[in-house]
C-alpha positions as CSV (number, residue, x, y, z in Angstrom):
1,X,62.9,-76.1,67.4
2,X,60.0,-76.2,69.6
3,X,57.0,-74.5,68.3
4,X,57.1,-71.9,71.6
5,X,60.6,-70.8,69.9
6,X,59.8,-69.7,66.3
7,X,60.8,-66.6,67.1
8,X,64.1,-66.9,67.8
9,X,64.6,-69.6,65.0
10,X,63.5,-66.6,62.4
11,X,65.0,-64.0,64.3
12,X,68.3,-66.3,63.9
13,X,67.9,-67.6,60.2
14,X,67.3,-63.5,59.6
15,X,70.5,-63.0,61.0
16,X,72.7,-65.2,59.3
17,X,71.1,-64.4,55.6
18,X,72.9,-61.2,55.6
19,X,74.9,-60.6,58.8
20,X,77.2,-64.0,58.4
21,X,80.0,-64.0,60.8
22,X,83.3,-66.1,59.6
23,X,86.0,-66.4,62.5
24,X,89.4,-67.9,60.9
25,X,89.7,-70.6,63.7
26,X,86.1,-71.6,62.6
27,X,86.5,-72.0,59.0
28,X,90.0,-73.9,60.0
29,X,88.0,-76.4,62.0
30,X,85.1,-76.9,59.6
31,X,87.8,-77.1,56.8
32,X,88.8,-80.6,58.6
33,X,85.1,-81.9,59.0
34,X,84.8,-81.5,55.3
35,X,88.4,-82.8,54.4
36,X,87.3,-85.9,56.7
37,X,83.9,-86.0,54.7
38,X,85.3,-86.2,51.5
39,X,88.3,-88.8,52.6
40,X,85.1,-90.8,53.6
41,X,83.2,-90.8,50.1
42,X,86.7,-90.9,48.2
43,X,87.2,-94.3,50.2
44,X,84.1,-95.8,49.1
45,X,84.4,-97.7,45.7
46,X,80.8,-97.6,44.6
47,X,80.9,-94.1,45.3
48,X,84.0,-93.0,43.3
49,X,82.1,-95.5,40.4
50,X,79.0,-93.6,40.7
51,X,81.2,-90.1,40.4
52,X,83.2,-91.5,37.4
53,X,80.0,-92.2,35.8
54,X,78.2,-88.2,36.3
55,X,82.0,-87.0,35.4
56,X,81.5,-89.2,32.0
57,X,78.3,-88.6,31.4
58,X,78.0,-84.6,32.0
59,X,81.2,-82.7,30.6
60,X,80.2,-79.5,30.4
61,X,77.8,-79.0,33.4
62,X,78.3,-79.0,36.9
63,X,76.2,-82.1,37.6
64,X,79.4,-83.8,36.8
65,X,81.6,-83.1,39.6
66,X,81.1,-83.8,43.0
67,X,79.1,-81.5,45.3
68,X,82.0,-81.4,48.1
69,X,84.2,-81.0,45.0
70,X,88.0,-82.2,45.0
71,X,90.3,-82.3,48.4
72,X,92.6,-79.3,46.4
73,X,89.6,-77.5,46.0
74,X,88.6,-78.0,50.1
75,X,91.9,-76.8,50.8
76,X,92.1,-73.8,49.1
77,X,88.9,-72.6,49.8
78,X,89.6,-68.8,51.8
79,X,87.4,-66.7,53.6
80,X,87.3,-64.3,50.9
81,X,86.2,-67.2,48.8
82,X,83.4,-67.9,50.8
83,X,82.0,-64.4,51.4
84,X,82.0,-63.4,47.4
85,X,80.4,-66.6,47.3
86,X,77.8,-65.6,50.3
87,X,77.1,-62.0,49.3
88,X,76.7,-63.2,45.4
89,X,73.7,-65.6,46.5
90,X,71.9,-65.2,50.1
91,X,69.6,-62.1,49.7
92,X,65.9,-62.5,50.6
93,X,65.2,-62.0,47.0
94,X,67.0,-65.6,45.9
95,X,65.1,-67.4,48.7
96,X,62.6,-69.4,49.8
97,X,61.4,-69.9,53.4
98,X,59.4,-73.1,53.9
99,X,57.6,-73.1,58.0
100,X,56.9,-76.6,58.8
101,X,55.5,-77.9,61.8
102,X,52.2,-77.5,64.2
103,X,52.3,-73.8,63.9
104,X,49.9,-71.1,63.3
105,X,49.5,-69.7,59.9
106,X,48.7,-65.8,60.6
107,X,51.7,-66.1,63.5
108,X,53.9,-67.3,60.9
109,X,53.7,-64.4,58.6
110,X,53.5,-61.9,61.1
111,X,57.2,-63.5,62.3
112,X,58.4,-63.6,58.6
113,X,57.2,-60.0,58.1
114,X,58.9,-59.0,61.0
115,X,62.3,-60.5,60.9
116,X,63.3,-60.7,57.0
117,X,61.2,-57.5,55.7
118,X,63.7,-55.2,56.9
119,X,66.5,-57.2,55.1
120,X,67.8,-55.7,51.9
121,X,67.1,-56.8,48.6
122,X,69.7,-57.4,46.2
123,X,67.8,-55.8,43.5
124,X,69.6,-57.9,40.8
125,X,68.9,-60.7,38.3
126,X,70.8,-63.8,39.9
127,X,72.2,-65.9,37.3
128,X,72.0,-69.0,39.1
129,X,70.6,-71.2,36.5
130,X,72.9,-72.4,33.5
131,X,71.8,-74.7,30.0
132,X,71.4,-78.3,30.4
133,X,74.5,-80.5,29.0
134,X,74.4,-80.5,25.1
135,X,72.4,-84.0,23.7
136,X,74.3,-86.9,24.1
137,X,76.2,-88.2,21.2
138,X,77.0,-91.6,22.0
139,X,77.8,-94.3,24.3
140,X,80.7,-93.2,27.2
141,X,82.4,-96.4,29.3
142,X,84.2,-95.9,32.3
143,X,86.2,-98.4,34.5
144,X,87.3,-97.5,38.2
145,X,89.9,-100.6,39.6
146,X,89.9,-101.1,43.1
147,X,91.3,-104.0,45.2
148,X,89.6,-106.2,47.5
149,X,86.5,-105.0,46.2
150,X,83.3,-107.3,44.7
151,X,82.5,-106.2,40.9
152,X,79.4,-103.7,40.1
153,X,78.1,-102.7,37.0
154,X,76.4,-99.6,36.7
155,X,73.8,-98.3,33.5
156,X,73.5,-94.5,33.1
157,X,70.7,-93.2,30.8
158,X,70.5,-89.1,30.4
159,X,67.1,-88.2,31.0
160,X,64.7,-85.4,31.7
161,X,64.5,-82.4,34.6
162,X,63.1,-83.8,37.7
163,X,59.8,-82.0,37.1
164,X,58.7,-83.4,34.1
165,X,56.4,-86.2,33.9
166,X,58.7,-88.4,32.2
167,X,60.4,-88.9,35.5
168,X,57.5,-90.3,36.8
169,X,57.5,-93.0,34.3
170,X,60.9,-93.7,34.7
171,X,61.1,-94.4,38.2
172,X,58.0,-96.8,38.0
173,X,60.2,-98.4,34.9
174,X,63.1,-99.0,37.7
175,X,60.6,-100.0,40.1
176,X,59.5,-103.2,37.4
177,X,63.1,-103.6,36.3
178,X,65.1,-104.6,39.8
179,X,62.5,-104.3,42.5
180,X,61.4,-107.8,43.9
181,X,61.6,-111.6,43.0
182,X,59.2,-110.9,40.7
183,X,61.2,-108.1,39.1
184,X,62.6,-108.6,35.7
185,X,65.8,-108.8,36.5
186,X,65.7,-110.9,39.5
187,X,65.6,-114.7,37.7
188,X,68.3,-114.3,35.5
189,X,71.0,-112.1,37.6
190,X,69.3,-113.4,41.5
191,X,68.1,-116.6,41.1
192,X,71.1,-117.5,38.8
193,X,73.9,-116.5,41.1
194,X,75.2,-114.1,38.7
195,X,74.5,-110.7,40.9
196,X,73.5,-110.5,45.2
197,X,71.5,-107.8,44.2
198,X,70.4,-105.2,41.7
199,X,68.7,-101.8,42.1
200,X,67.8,-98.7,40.0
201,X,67.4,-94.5,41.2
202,X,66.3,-91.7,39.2
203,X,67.8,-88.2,40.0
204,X,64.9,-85.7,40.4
205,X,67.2,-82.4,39.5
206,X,66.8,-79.1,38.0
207,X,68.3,-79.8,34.4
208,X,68.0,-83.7,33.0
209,X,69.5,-85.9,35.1
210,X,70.6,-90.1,35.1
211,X,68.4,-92.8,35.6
212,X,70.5,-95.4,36.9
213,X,70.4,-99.4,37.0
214,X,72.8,-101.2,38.5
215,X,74.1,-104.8,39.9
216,X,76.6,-106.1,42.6
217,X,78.1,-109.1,41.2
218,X,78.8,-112.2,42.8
219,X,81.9,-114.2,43.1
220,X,84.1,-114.3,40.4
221,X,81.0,-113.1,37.8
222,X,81.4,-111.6,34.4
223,X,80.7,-108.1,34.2
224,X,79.6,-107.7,30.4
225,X,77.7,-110.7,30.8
226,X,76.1,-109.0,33.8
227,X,75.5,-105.8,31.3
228,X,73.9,-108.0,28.9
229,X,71.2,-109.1,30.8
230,X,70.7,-105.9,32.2
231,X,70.5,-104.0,28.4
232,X,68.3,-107.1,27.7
233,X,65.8,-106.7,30.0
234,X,65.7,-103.0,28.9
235,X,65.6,-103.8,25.2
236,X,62.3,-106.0,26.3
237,X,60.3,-103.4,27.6
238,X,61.4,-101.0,25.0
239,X,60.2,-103.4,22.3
240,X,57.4,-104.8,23.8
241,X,56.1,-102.8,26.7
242,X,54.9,-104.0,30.4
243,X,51.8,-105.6,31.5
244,X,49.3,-103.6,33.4
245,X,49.9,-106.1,36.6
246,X,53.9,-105.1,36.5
247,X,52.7,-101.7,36.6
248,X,50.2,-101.9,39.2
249,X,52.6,-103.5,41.2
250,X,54.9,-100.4,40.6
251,X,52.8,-98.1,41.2
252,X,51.8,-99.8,44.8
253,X,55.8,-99.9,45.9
254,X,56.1,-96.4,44.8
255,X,53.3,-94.9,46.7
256,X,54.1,-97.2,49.9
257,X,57.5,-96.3,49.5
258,X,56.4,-92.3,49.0
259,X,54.3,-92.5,52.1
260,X,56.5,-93.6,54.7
261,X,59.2,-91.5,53.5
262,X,56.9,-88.3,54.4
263,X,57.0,-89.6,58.1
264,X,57.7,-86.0,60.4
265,X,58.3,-82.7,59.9
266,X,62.2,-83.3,58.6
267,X,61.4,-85.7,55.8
268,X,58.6,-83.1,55.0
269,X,61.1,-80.4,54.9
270,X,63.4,-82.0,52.8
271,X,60.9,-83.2,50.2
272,X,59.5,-79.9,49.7
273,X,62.7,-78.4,49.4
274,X,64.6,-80.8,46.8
275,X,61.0,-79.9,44.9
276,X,62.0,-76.3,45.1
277,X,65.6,-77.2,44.4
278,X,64.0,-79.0,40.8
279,X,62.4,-75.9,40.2
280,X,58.5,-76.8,40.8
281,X,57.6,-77.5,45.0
282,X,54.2,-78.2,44.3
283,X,55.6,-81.7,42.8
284,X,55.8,-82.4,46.2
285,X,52.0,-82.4,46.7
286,X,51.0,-83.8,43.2
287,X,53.4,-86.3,43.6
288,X,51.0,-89.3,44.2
289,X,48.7,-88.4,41.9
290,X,51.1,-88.0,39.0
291,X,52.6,-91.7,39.8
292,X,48.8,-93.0,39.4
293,X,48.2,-91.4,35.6
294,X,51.2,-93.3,34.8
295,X,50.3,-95.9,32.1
296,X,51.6,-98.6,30.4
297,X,51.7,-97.0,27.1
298,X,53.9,-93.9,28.9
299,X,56.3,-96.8,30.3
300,X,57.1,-98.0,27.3
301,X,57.2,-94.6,25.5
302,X,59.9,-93.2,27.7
303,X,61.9,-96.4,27.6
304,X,62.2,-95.8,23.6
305,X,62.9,-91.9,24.5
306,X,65.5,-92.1,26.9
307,X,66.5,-95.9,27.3
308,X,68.6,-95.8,24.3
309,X,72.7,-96.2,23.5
310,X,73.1,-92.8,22.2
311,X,72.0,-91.5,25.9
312,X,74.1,-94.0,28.2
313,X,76.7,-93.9,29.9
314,X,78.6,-97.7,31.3
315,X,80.2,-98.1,35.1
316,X,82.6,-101.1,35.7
317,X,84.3,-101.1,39.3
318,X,87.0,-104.3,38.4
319,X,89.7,-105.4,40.4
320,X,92.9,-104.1,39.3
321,X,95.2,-105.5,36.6
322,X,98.1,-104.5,37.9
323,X,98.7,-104.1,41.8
324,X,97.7,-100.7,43.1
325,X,96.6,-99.6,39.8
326,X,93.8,-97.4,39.6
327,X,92.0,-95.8,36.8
């Protein structure tokens, strides 16, 4: 909002934390937006391949179903559902209220104070945190068939909570493994014809997450020779590190990459707040910092630590063997 309305934006978000208002013809016509949301994702091949591989990889925690969650879910959702669901979580007490923007500190709290004071507490413990999924025991494959549809392979390693330094090494790992021509994946998938492209994510979550590598293939291209190259490559830095100048390298994307991404008060406001989601927001502020300690010798460290069989979980999206077969 603009900064002359900060008022009413608090007076508003106030409001709806514990005076929420659900009109049947309203939840009726969000019901469809989200139906129509989740028709869109369940269309998408790569997407359905990256949910096969969380639903393989996490069995026991949430992390390994889908955030909308499944179309029967959607449609029997009911207003009572949504209120036990409300009045279970949004108290003042369970929240955090992040004020971004060219505002005036002391004007700030004086508004804060004002408006979500008076609210009630809920005076409870909220158990809204659960364990982590039990230690991997072993390699899990997965194959999603779709038709009409190039081949992707996708590598999914279990690995820390998105607060730990670890992390940090890890993504700078992806960053030397399938970023650039000069990557080490790039000559023999790229070059070679074998893959268009090949890209890697970390997720940055509460509990340990994936780290994720993965390849588009090209035209008529051998997916386990495709995984080869790309456990290879792995195996190498495992065994014999990185060199200082891949890391550098790394290190120069990453903060680039970081920077720009912090451009306006949105992409602020979403970065803070997926650092509270993780459980630490100042990670938001160290973040830079914490990507420059990274060193060589921590590369190759968490590479042996998390980069390993027992901890990984293998994405296929093939065509189908039999017409309109899916798996």
């Amino acid at each position: 909002v603009p900064v002359g309305h900060l008022e009413i934006a608090a007076d508003i978000e106030a409001d709806r934390m514990r005076n929420l208002r659900i009109v049947p013809t309203d939840l009726e016509a969000e019901r469809t937006v989200v139906l129509n949301e989740h028709d869109m994702y369940a269309g998408d091949p790569l997407e359905r391949l990256n949910q096969a591989v969380w639903d393989a990889a996490f069995r026991d925690h949430p992390y390994g179903h889908p955030v909308l969650g499944t179309r029967d879910d959607i449609l029997g959702l009911t207003r009572e559902h949504l209120f036990e669901h409300y009045d279970r979580y949004y108290w003042p007490d369970n929240a955090t209220l992040t004020v971004i923007g060219d505002v005036d500190r002391e004007r700030s709290f004086e508004l804060v104070r004002r408006y979500f004071e008076p609210l009630p507490s809920a005076n409870r413990i909220f158990q809204t945190d659960r364990g982590a999924e039990p230690d991997p025991h072993g390699e899990q494959r997965v194959v999603v068939e779709q038709a009409g549809q190039p081949g992707w392979v996708m590598l999914a390693y279990r690995t820390p909570d998105g607060s730990s330094v670890d992390t940090d090494a890890l993504e700078l790992l992806g960053s030397i493994l399938t970023c650039g021509k000069l990557s080490r994946v790039y000559r023999p998938l790229v070059v070679t014809g074998l893959t268009t492209g090949a890209w890697s994510s970390i997720s940055r979550l509460r509990h340990p997450g994936l780290f994720q590598v993965q390849a588009l293939l090209g035209s008529d291209q051998e997916h386990f020779r495709v995984e080869q190259i790309l456990r290879d490559a792995i195996e190498e830095i495992r065994r014999h590190g990185v060199s200082q100048q891949e890391l550098d390298r790394a290190k120069g994307r990453t903060r680039g990459n970081l920077l720009t991404s912090r451009d306006g008060p949105v992409a602020i406001a979403l970065q803070i707040n997926e650092a509270i989601a993780a459980g630490d927001w100042t990670a938001y502020a160290t973040a830079i910092d914490r990507i420059a300690a990274v060193t060589v010798d921590d590369v190759q460290r968490v590479a042996r630590d998390y980069l390993t069989d027992a901890r990984l979980t293998v994405g296929h999206l093939v065509q189908p063997t039999d017409t309109g077969a899916v798996q």
